[in-house]
PDB file with SEQRES, HELIX, SHEET and CRYST1 records, atoms N, CA, C and O in Angstrom:
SEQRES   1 A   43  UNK UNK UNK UNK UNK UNK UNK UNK UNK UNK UNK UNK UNK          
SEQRES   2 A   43  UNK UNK UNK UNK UNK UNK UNK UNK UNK UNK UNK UNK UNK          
SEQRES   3 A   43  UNK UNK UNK UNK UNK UNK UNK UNK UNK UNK UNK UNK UNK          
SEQRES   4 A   43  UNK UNK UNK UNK                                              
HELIX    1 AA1 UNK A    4  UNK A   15  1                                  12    
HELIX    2 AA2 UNK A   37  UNK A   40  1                                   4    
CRYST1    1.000    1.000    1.000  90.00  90.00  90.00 P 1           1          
ATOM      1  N   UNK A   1       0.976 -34.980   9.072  1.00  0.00           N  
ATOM      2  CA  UNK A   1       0.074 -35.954   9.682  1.00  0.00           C  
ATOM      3  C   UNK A   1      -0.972 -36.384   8.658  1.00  0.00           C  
ATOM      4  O   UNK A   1      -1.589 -35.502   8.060  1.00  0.00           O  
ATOM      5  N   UNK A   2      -1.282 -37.990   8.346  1.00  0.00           N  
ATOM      6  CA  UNK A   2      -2.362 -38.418   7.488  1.00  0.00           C  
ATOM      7  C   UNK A   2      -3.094 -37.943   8.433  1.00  0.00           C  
ATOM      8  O   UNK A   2      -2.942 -37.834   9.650  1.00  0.00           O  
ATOM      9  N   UNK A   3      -4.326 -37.539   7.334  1.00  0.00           N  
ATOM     10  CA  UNK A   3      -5.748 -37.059   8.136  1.00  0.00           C  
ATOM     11  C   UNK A   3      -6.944 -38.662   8.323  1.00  0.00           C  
ATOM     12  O   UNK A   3      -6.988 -39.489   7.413  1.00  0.00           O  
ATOM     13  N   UNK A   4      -7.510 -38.770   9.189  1.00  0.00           N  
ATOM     14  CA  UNK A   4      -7.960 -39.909   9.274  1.00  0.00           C  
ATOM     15  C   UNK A   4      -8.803 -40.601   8.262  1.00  0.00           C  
ATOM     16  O   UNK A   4      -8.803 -41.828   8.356  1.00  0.00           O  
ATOM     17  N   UNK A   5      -9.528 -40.072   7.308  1.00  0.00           N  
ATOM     18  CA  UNK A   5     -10.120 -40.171   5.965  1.00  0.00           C  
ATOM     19  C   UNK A   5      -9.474 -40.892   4.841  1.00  0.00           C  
ATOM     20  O   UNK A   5      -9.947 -41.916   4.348  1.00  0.00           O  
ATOM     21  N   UNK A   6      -8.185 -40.223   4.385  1.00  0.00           N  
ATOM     22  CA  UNK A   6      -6.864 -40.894   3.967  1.00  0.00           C  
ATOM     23  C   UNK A   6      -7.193 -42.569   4.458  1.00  0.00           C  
ATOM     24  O   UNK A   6      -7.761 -43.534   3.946  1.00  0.00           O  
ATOM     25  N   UNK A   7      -6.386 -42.239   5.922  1.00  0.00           N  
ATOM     26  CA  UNK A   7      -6.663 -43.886   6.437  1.00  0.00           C  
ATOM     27  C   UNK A   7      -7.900 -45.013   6.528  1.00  0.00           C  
ATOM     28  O   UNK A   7      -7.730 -46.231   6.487  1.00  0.00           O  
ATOM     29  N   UNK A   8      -8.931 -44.456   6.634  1.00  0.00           N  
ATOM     30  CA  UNK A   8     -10.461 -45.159   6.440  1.00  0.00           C  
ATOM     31  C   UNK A   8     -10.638 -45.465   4.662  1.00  0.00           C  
ATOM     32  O   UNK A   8     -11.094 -46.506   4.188  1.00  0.00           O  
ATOM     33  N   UNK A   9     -10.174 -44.332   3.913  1.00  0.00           N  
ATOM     34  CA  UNK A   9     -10.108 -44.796   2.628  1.00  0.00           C  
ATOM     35  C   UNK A   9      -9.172 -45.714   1.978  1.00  0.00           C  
ATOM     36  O   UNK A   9      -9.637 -46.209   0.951  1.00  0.00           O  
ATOM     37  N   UNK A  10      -7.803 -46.139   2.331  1.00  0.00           N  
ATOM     38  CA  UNK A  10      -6.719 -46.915   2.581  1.00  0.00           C  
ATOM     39  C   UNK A  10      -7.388 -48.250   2.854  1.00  0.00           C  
ATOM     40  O   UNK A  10      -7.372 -49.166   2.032  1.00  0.00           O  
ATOM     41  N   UNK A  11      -8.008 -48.328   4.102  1.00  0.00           N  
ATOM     42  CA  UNK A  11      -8.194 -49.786   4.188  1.00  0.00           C  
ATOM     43  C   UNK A  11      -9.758 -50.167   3.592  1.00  0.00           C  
ATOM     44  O   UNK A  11      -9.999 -51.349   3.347  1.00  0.00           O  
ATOM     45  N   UNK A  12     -10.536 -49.398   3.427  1.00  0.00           N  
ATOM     46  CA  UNK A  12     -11.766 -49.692   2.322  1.00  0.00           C  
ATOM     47  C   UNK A  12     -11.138 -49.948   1.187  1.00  0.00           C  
ATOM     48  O   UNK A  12     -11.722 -50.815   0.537  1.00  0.00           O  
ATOM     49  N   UNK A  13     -10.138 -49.520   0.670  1.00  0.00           N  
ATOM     50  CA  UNK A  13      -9.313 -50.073  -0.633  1.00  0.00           C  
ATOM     51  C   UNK A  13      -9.294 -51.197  -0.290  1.00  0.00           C  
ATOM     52  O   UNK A  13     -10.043 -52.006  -0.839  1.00  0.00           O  
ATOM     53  N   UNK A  14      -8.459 -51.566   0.690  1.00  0.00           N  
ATOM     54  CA  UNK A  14      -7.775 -53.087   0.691  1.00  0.00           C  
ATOM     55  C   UNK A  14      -8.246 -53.591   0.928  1.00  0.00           C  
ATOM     56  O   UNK A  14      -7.846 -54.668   0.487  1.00  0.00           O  
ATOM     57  N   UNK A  15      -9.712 -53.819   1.882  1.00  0.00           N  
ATOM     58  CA  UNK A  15     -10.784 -54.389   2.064  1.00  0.00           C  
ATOM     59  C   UNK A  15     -11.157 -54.971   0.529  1.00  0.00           C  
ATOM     60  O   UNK A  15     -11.211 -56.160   0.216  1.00  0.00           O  
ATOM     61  N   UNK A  16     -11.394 -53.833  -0.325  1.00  0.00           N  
ATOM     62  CA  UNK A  16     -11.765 -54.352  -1.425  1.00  0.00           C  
ATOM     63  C   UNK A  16     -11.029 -55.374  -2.640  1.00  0.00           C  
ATOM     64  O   UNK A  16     -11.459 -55.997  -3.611  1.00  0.00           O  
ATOM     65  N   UNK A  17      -9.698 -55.172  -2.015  1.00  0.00           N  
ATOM     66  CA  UNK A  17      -8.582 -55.949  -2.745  1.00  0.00           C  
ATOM     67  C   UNK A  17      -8.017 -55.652  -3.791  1.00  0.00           C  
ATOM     68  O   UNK A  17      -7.704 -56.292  -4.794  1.00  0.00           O  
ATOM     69  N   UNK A  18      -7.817 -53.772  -3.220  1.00  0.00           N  
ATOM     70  CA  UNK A  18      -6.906 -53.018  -3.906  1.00  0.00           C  
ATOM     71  C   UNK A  18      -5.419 -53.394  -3.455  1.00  0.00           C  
ATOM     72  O   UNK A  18      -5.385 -54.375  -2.712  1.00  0.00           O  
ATOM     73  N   UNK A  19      -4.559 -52.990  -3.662  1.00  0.00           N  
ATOM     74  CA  UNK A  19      -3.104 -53.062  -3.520  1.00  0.00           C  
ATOM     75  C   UNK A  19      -2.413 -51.296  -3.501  1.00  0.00           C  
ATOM     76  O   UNK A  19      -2.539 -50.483  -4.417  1.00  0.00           O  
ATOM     77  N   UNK A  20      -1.828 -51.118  -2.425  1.00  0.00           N  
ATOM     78  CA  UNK A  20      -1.698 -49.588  -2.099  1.00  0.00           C  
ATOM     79  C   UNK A  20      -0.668 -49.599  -2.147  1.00  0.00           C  
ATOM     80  O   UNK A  20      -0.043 -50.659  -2.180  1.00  0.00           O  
ATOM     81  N   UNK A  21       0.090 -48.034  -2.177  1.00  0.00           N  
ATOM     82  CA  UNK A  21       1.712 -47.479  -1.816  1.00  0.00           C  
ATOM     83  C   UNK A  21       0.936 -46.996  -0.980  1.00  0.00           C  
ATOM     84  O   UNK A  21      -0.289 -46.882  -0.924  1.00  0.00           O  
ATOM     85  N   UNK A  22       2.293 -46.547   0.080  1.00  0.00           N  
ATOM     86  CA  UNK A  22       2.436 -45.794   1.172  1.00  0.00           C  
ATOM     87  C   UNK A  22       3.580 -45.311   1.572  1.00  0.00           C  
ATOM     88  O   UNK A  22       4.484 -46.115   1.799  1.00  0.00           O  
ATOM     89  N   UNK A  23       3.787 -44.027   1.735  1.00  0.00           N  
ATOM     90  CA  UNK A  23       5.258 -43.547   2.450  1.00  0.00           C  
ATOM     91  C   UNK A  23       5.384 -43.930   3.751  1.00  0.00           C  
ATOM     92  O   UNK A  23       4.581 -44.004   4.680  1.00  0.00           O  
ATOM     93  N   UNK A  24       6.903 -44.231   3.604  1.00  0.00           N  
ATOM     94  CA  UNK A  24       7.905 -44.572   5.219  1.00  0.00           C  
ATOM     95  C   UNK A  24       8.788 -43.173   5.024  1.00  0.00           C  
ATOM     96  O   UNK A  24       8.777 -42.418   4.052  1.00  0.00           O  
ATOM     97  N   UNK A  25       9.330 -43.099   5.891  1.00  0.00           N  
ATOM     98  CA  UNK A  25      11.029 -42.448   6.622  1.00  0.00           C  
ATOM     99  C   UNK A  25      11.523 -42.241   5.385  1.00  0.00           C  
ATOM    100  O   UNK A  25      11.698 -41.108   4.938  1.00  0.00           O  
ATOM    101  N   UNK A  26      11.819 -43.453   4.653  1.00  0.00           N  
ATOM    102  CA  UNK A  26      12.902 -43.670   3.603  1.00  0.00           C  
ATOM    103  C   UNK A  26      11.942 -44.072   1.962  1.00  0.00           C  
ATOM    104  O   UNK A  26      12.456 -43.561   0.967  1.00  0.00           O  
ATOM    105  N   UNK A  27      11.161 -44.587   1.812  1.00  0.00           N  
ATOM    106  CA  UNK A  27      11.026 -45.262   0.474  1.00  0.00           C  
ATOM    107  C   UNK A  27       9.528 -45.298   0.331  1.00  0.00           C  
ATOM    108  O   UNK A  27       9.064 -44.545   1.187  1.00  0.00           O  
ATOM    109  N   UNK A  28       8.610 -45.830  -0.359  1.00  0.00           N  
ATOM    110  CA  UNK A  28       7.359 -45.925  -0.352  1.00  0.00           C  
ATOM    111  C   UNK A  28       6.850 -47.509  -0.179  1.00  0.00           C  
ATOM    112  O   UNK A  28       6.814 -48.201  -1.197  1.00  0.00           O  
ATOM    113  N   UNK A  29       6.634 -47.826   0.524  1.00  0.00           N  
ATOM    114  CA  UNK A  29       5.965 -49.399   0.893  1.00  0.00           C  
ATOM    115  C   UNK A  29       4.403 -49.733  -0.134  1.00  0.00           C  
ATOM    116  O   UNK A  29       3.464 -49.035  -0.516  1.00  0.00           O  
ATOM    117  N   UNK A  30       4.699 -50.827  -0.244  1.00  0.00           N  
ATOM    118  CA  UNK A  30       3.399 -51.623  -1.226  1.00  0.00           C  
ATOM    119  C   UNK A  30       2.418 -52.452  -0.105  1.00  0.00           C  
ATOM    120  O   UNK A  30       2.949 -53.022   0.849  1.00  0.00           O  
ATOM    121  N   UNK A  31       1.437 -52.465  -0.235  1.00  0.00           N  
ATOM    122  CA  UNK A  31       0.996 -53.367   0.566  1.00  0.00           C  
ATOM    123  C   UNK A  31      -0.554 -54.052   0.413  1.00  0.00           C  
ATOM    124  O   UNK A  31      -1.296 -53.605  -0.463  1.00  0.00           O  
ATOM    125  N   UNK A  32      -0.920 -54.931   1.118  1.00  0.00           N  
ATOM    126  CA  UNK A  32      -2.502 -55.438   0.373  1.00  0.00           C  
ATOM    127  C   UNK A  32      -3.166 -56.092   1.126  1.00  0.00           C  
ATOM    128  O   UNK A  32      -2.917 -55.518   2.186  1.00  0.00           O  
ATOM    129  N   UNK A  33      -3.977 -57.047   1.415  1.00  0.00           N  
ATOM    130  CA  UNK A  33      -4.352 -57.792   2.474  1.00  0.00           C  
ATOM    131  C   UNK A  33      -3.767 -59.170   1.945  1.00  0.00           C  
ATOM    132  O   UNK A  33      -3.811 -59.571   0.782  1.00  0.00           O  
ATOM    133  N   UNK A  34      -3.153 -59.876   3.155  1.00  0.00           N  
ATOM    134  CA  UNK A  34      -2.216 -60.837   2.873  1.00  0.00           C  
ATOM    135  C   UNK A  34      -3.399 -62.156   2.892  1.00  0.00           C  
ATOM    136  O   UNK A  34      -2.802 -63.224   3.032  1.00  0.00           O  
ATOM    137  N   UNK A  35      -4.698 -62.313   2.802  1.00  0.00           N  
ATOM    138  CA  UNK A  35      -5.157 -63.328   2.561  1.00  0.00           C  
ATOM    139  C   UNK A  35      -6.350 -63.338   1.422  1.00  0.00           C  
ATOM    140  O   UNK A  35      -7.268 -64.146   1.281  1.00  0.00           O  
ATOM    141  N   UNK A  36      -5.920 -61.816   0.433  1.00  0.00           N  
ATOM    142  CA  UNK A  36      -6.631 -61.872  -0.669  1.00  0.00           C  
ATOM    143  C   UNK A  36      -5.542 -62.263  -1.800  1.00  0.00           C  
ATOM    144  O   UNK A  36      -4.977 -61.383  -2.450  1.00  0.00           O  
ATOM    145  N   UNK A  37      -5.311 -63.493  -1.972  1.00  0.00           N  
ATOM    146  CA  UNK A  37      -4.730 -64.086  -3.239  1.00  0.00           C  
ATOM    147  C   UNK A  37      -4.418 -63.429  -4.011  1.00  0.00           C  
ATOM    148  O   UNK A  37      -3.235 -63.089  -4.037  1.00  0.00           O  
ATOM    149  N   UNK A  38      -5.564 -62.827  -5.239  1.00  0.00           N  
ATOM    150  CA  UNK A  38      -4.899 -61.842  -6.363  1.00  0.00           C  
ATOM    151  C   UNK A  38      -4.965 -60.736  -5.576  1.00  0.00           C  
ATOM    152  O   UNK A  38      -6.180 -60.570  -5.691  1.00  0.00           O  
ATOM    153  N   UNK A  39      -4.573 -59.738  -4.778  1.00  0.00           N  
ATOM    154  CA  UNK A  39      -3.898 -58.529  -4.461  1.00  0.00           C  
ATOM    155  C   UNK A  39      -2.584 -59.648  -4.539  1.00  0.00           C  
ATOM    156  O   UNK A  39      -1.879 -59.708  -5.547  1.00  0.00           O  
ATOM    157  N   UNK A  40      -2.369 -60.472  -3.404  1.00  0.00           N  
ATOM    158  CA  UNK A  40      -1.397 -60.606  -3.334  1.00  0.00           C  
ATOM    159  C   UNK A  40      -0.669 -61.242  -4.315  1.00  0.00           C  
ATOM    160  O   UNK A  40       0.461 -60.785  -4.138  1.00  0.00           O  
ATOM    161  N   UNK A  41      -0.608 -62.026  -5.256  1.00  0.00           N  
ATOM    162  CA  UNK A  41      -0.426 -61.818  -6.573  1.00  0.00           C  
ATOM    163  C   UNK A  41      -0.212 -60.690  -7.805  1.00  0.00           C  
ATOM    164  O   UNK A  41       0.530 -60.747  -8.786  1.00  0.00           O  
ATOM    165  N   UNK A  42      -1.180 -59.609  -7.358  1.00  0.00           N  
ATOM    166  CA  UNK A  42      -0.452 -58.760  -8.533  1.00  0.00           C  
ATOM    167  C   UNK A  42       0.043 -57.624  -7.502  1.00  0.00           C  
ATOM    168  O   UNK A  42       0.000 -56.482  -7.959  1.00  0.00           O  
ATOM    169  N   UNK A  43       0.534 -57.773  -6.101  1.00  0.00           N  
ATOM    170  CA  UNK A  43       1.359 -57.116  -5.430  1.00  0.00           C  
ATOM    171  C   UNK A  43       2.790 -57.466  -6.186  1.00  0.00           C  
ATOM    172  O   UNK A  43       3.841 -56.974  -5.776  1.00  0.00           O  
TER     173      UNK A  43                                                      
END                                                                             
């Protein structure tokens, strides 16, 4: 189980217009906020 800290620190990243991994089931997912341009660019 992520501990909730993990997750509050996760999206203060992306807030900031970091660009994160994250584990699934199967593979590790990328992800960013889809209306910050350069994340989404150097996603």
């Amino acid at each position: 189980m992520v501990s909730s800290w993990r997750v509050q620190q996760a999206a203060q990243n992306i807030r900031a217009g970091a660009v994160i991994a994250y584990p699934t089931e199967a593979v590790w997912g990328l992800g960013c906020d889809p209306w910050d341009e350069e994340a989404v660019y150097r996603l």
